[in-house]
Steps between C-alpha positions, in 0.01 A plus 500: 500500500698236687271482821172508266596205338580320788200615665268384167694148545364482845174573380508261291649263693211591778213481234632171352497327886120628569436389148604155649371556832144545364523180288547270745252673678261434312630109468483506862125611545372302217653209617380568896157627344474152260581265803300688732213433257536160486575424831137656591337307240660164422557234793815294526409110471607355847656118446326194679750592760365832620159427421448140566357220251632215301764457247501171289769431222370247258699328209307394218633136381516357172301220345547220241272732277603863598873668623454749804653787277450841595190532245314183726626709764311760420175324418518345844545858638181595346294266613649483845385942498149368413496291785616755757273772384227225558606422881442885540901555627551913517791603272636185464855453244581274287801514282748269295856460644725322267320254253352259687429680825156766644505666799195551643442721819168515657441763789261407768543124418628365835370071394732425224397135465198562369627786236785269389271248457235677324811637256677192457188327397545425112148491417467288198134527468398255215122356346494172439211270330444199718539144315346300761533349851908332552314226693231277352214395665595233706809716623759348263728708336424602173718444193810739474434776212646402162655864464665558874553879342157577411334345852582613817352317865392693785237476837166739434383641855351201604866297446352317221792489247362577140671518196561828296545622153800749418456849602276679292523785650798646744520890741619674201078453344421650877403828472419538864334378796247569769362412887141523543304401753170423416253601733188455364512102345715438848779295331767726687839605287558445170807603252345638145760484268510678191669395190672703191367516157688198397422299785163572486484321149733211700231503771216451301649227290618240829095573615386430189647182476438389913114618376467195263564254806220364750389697790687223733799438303786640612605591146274774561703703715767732467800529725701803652837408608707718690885422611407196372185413695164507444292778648218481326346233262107654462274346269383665184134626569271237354318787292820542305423320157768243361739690276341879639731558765484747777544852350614820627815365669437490808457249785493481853714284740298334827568389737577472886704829509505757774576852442851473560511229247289613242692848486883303472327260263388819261849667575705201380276443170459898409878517503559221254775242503873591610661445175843346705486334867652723740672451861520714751883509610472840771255553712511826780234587713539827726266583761377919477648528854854465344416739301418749717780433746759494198337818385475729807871351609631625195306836536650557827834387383500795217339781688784448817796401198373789331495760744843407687648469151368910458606613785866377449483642142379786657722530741816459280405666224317768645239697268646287202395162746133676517444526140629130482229405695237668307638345221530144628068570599473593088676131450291300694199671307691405154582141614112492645374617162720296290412194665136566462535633103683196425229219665769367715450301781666596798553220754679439817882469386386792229402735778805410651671622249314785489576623853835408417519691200452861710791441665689473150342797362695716744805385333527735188454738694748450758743455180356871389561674819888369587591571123389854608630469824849429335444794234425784764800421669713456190378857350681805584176732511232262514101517536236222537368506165838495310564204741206345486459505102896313476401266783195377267740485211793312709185326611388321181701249386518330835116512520474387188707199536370398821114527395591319218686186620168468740319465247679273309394289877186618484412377137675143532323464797155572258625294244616191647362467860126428568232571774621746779851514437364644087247780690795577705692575185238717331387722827924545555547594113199742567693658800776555341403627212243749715821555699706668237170726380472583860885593510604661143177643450282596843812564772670657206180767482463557851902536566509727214239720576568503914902620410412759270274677799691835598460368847662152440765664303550732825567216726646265290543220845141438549494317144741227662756537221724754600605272752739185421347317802618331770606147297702652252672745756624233699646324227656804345661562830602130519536354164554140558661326238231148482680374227837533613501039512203427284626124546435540871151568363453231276654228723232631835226464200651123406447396877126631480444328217625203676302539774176609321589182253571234822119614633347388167657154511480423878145614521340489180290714322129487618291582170152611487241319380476679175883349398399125672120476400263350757231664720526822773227488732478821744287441833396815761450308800285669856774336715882494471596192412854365467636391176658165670140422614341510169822311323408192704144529489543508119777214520240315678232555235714365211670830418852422604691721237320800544687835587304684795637859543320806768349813306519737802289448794226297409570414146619189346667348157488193401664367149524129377607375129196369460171563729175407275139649613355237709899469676461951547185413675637256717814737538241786600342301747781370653630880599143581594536266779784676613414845450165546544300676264755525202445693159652418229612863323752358202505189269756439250588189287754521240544217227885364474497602173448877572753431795728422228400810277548751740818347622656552126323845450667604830867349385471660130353807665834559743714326166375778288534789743871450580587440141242821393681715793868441379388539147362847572792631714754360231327703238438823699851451752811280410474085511699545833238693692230281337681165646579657808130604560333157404796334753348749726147378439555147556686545762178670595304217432678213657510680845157612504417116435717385755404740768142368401615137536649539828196661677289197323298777320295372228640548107138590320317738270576786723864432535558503144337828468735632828825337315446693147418828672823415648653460228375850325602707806845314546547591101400843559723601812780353275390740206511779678870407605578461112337773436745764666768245454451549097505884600792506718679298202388760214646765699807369670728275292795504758385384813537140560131325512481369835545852599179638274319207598496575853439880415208367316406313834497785724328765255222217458493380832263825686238352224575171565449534891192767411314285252535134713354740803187554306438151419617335815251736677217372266612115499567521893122625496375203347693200652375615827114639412414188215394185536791205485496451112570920477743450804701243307476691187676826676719307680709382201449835369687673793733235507565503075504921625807412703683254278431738158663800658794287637542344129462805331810698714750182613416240226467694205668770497844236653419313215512768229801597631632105516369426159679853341800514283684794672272469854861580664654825549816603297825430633730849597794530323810535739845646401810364641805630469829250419 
């Protein structure tokens, strides 16, 4: 009776596991099945980056009359939408950031002058009644008005200045607007514009009046006044009876217009008057052939990263390693599909990010596989699946905690930064939320399902966790004691801190032009030329103070405070005459005011992390571990700046996104430490802490060493296959790589045991005899 009861137990213990194994089966395919599907049918938006075009950020200003609030804001952004669908831009966006700013990107738009200008334009269209010549007939000046408010003074086509009534109507009566060209009466282009119901009553009443007036009094003609100037001051036809008026509401603007002219001319009247003035404070123009460098370099940089980072996995973890990889395939898909479900736009430090984010998908399940690493070896009769089922439960709460305090990165860096460094935050969130699907639920499957094979439960070796590996062997044979002087530690740490600290005040921080404002001009030149060469020649053409850096081979940077367009021109020139033919293939200008924004958004964005970080490992850990890890982090921080400062590497958009990804990944080495620290600590209550803590070390150390592998490989890939704004991005990543493990083992953990009550062991007691 005995055995069948402990034989229906194992049934049921059996039926319950398939019962589970099945459900996230089917999570699994529906979730592979639903990306797949909308990877095949919904594109990801490529940013002006990848694709090429213009980006313009305009701030809408207040008047004496109206505030720039977010509602004017809003109006502007409407009419600014009608204009761009009227210059014919594909896909163009336009959205508000904050309250008084629009971004507007426009693919394929490679002139920017002419699209700022035709944006910027306010386009106060107005219909006047004219009151007479300002001049009399002998050329003296006529009388001033008796109501200044009511008359206003300006030159018809001709110059002659005549004096108008108030507006009786403005571009709100506009109802829209027209180039023809009339090819049969031969008088070339001509703008009908078309008025609304209202206006059309306002229209017929200013003719009406003009009617009553003499065919060769001026009195008799109306005046159109745009941006205050006269475009257009026709007569009323002399058929028009006095107090008739022209009906319909309709009439027709001539004059000597060319195509080009009569189309803006319609454009600028059919999209009414910009409720606010606006400025344009950014201004980037990429060439497509960035685009498709930055694009196939970061290709190449994930298909290598990729494939040495499987065949590592592979090779260390066996079967287990090739299930991995099919795994980490299924979260690329999910990260592909939820980038393209959500409308996101992925740009250059986004797909960074992206590439980046495959090598930190591997992590959870490195964390899986040495939990079950350590629980084959612990077991006295142990199989794969038993293993494998209390390494994903061992598993969890360090996965857990580590996802999560990226994210917490992730989403400050959505909330508070802006441009690149914000799609950086939302494509990382994306991976590592897609990374923990592709982990708990996908690996989980396929590991599952593989171990429960009679063939894999035959030869239990093959699955790569029935082996402890070569990392943790040598350690268990040698178990050093790291922690034995955690002072020693701390004080080595001081000194790099020093030296990191030293680097930033001898040789200054070199910031971007997104934190300084001004304007980045890119140049491909057909000849090498040296950056000395073109400093002079630009010294020589009044440009004394602008910064002259090499892009590569043939490609040049040049960056000044302040460079208007006719000074660009002369600045494009100038390196023409050095280089030969020269293209230019990126244009930036960025107001000091959004300088100054993204300066504040990047301190309150690395403000809020820190604090966020220590406030999440206080709640989940002890306030000692949460200090300790946030010392970690900026010790992080200032090093990674300083290493920066000393190679004169520039501090911009892209470093920012570098330094908070450096910041989740310190967090989360040191939360896995915690992690089996807090375990150690629930189980043992005797042994002295620096003693657990350095147990905690070496268990966590094979992942630790297996994990960075997998992202060095991929960040390696990309510093040397992308271009040098990629190269510099991966370059503080591998060195934050570096610094974050260091912190996590010899400044952390020697703090925690520094900062701890009872961090020393207990004294022996020793009898004496007297």
């Amino acid at each position: 009776m005995k055995r069948r009861n402990d034989q229906n137990k194992r049934n049921s213990g059996r039926n319950k596991r398939n019962k589970s194994l099945r459900a996230r089966a089917l999570i699994a395919l529906a979730v592979i099945a639903g990306s797949l599907a909308i990877a095949l049918t919904v594109p990801v938006r490529l940013g002006l980056d990848l694709r090429g075009g213009t980006q313009i950020m305009l701030e809408t200003r207040s008047t004496p009359t109206t505030e720039a609030d977010a509602a004017a804001t809003d109006r502007t952004l409407e009419v600014l939408r009608g204009r761009i669908d009227a210059l014919g831009v594909a896909e163009p966006t336009l959205v508000r950031s904050g309250d008084q700013r629009i971004l507007v990107e426009l693919p394929g738009v490679h002139d920017p002058k002419k699209a700022a200008d035709v944006l910027g334009r306010t386009a106060q269209l107005t219909v006047h009644a004219v009151l007479g010549p300002a001049r009399t007939s002998d050329g003296a000046t006529a009388p001033p008005p008796a109501d200044p408010a009511a008359e206003r003074v300006l030159p018809d086509e001709s110059g002659q200045p005549l004096r108008l009534r108030a507006a009786d109507l403005t571009g709100r009566d506009v109802e829209g607007a027209d180039a023809r060209f009339d090819q049969q009466g031969g008088a070339g282009w001509h703008v009908t514009v078309d008025f609304t119901k209202t206006g059309q009553g306002r229209w017929k009443q200013v003719t009406a009046r003009a009617a009553c007036h003499p065919a060769d009094d001026p009195q008799r003609r109306v005046a159109i006044v745009l941006d205050n100037k006269i475009i257009s001051s026709p007569q009323v036809d002399p058929s028009v009876p006095c107090g008739a008026g022209i009906p319909g509401g309709t009439t027709q603007i001539t004059g000597s217009f060319d195509g080009t002219e009569a189309r803006e001319l319609a454009l600028l009247i059919s999209g009414g008057a910009l409720p606010v003035p606006v400025e344009t404070v950014e201004q980037r123009t990429v060439g497509a052939t960035l685009g498709d460098a930055a694009i196939e370099a970061a290709a190449w940089a994930a298909a290598i990263g990729t494939a040495l980072t499987a065949l590592f996995i592979i090779a260390v973890y066996r079967l287990m390693g090739l299930l991995a990889t099919a795994a980490l395939v299924c979260y690329g898909l999910i990260s592909y599909a939820a980038l393209a479900a959500l409308g996101a736009t992925l740009t250059l430090p986004g797909l960074a990010g992206f590439v980046l984010a495959i090598g930190m998908a591997v992590d959870a399940n490195v964390l899986v596989f040495e939990r079950a690493r350590e629980e084959y070896a612990a077991r006295s009769r142990p199989t794969p699946r038993s293993a494998l089922t209390a390494g994903f439960r061992s598993a969890l709460s360090a996965i857990a905690d580590s996802n999560i305090t990226t994210l917490i990165a992730a989403g400050l860096l959505f909330a508070f930064a802006s441009g690149p460094v914000r799609g950086f935050g939302i494509t990382l969130g994306i991976g590592v939320l897609a990374s923990m699907v592709s982990a708990l639920v996908i690996s989980r499957v396929l590991a599952e399902y593989a171990v429960n094979r009679p063939a894999v439960f035959r030869r239990p070796r093959i699955t790569g966790i029935a082996s402890t590996g070569w990392v943790r062997d040598r350690l268990l044979r040698r178990e050093p004691f790291l922690l034995r002087r955690p002072r020693r530690w701390l004080a080595a740490s001081a000194v790099l801190l020093a030296v990191a600290a030293s680097g930033i005040l001898a040789r200054g921080l070199d910031f971007g032009i997104e934190f300084t404002g001004g304007r980045l001009i890119e140049y491909a030149t057909s000849t090498p030329v040296e950056p000395d060469r073109v400093r002079t020649a630009l010294t020589d053409a009044g440009f004394p103070r602008a910064v002259v850096q090499s892009s590569g081979d043939t490609g040049l940077t040049v960056r000044a405070e302040h460079l208007t367009n006719a000074e660009e021109a002369t600045v494009t020139e100038t390196i023409g005459g050095l280089g030969g033919g020269t293209e230019k293939i990126r244009d930036e200008l960025i107001g000091p005011s959004m300088g100054d924004e993204l300066r504040r958004n990047a301190l309150i964005a690395v403000s809020l992390a820190l604090g966020a970080q220590l406030l999440y490992l206080a709640v989940r850990f002890r306030w000692i571990f949460g200090t300790a890890a946030v010392a970690a982090l900026v010790h992080d921080v200032v090093v990674l700046i300083g290493v920066f400062a000393w190679l004169g590497k520039p501090i911009d958009g892209i470093f920012l996104a570098a330094l908070l990804t450096v910041i989740g990944y310190s967090v989360n080495d040191s939360v896995v430490v915690f992690d089996r620290v807090r375990e150690l600590l629930a189980r043992d209550r005797i042994t002295p802490l620096p003693r657990l803590a350095n147990q905690a070390i070496l268990q966590t150390l094979p992942r630790t060493v297996n994990t960075g592998m997998g992202a060095a490989l991929i960040l390696t890939a990309l510093a040397v296959l992308a271009d040098d704004t990629l190269t510099d991005f991966a370059l503080a990543l591998l060195i934050g790589l570096a610094i974050g493990t260091y912190s996590s083992v010899f400044i952390a953990a020697s703090l925690t045991v520094e900062l701890h009550p009872h961090r020393s062991a207990p004294r022996r007691r020793v009898m004496t005899s007297h």
